[in-house]
C-alpha positions as CSV (number, residue, x, y, z in Angstrom):
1,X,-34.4,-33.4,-19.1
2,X,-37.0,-30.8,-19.1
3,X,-37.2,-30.5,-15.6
4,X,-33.7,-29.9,-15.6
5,X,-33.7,-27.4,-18.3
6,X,-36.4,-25.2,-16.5
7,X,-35.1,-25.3,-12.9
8,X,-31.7,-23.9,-15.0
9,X,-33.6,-21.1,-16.7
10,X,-35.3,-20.3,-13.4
11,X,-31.6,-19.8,-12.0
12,X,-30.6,-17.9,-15.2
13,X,-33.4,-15.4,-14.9
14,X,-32.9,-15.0,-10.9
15,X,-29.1,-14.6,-12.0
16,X,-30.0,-11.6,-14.4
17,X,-31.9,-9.9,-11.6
18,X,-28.8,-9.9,-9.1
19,X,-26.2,-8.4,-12.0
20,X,-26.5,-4.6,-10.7
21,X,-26.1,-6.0,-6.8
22,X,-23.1,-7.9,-8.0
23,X,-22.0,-5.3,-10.3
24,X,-22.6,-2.7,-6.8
25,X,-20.7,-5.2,-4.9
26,X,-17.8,-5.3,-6.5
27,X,-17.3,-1.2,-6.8
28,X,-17.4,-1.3,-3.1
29,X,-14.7,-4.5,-2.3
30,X,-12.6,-2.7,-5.0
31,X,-12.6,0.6,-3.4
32,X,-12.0,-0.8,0.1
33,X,-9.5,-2.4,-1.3
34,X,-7.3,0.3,-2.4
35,X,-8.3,2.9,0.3
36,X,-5.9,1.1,2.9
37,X,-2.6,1.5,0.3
38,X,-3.9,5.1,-0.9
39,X,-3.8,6.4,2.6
40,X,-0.5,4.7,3.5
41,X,0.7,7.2,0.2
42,X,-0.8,9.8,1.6
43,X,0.3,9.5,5.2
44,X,3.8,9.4,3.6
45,X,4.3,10.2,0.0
46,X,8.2,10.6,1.1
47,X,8.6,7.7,2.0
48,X,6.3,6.0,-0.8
49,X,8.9,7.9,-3.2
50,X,11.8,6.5,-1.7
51,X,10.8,3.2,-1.4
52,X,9.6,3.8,-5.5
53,X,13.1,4.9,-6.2
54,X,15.0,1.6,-4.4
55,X,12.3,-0.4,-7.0
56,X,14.3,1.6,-9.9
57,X,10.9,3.9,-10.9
58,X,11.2,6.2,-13.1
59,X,10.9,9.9,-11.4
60,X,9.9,8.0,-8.2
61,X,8.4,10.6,-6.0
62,X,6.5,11.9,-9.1
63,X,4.8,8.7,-9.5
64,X,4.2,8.0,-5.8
65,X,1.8,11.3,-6.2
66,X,0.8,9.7,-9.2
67,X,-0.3,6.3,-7.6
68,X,-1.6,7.9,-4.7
69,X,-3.8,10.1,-7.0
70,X,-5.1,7.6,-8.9
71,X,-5.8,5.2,-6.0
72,X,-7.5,8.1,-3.9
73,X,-9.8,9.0,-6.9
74,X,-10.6,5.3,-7.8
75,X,-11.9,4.8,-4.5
76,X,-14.2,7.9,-5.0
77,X,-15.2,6.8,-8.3
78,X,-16.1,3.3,-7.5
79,X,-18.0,4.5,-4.6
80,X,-20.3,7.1,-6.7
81,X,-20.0,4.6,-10.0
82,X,-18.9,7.5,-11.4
83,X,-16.3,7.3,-14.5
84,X,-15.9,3.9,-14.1
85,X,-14.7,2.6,-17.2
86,X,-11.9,5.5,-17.1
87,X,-10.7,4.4,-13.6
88,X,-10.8,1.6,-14.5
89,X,-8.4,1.7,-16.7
90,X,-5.9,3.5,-14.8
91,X,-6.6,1.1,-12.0
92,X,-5.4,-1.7,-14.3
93,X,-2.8,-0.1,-14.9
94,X,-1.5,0.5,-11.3
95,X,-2.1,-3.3,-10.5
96,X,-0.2,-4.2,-13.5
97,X,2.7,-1.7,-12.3
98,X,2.1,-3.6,-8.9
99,X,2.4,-7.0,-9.8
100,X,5.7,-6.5,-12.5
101,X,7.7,-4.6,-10.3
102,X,7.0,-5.5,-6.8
103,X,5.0,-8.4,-6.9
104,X,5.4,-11.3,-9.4
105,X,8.9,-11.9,-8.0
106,X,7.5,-13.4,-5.0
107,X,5.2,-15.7,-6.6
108,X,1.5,-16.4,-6.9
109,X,0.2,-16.8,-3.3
110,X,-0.9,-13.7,-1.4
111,X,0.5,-14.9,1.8
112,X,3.8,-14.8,0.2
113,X,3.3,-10.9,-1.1
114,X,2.6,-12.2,-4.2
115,X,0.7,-11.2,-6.9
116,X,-2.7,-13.0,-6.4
117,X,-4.9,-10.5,-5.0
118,X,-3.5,-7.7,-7.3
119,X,-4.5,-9.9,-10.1
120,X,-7.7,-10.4,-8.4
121,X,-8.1,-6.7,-8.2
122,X,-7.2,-6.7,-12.1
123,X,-10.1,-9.0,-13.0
124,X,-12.6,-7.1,-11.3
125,X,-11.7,-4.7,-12.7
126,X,-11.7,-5.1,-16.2
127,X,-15.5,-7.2,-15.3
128,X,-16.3,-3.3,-14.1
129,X,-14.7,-2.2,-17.7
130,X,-16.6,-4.6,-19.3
131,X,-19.9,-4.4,-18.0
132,X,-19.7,-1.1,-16.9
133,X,-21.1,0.0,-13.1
134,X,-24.4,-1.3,-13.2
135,X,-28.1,0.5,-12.5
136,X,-27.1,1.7,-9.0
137,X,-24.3,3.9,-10.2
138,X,-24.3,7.8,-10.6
139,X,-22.8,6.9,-14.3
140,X,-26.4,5.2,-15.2
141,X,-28.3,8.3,-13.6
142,X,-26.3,10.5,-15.5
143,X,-27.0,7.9,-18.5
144,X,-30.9,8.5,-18.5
């Protein structure tokens, strides 16, 4: 039982070392992530708008700008791991808008447009909330 105990504290410990690589990690799946639908915004904020105002949003073209703002400077933000906890937030937010209004509908499964990986997307990044950027972040330069 020893033995056991040890090899789990030896995984533990090399666990602890990887946090900031994980932590790294994530900032940059989470910004790929939502540089593909804040470029589509961008390419087309009319058309982003008027697809927002079949969904029933208020002031849809307003919030189109809004979403692709937000998205656009998220994917900044993670990258630098600057602000992170803040953009976080508003991140959150946008996959909670995301999977109420146009996603849940359709279910769980991704393959179905439905509102796995948003949710996915939302647990990241509340772990990024939570745990902030990690030690290779311009917010922990900044910090010291």
């Amino acid at each position: 039982m020893d033995k056991l105990k040890k090899i789990y504290m030896t995984l533990v410990k090399a666990g602890q070392k990887t946090q900031d690589i994980s932590l790294l990690l994530m900032r940059l799946v989470l910004a790929y992530g939502f540089y593909g639908p804040a470029m589509m915004k961008w390419q087309n904020m009319h058309a982003i708008g008027d697809w927002f105002k079949s969904l029933g949003y208020p002031a849809p073209y307003f919030n189109a700008y809004i979403a692709g703002i937000t998205e656009l400077t998220g994917v900044v933000l993670l990258v630098l791991g600057f602000g992170t906890r803040i953009i976080t937030l508003l991140l959150i937010f946008v996959m909670f808008i995301a999977i109420t209004t146009v996603h849940l509908r359709h279910g769980f499964e991704a393959g179905n447009n439905g509102f796995e990986i948003p949710l996915y997307y939302a647990i990241m990044l509340f772990a990024l909330f939570s745990f902030g950027p990690g030690k290779f972040s311009l917010d922990n330069f900044l910090k010291k």
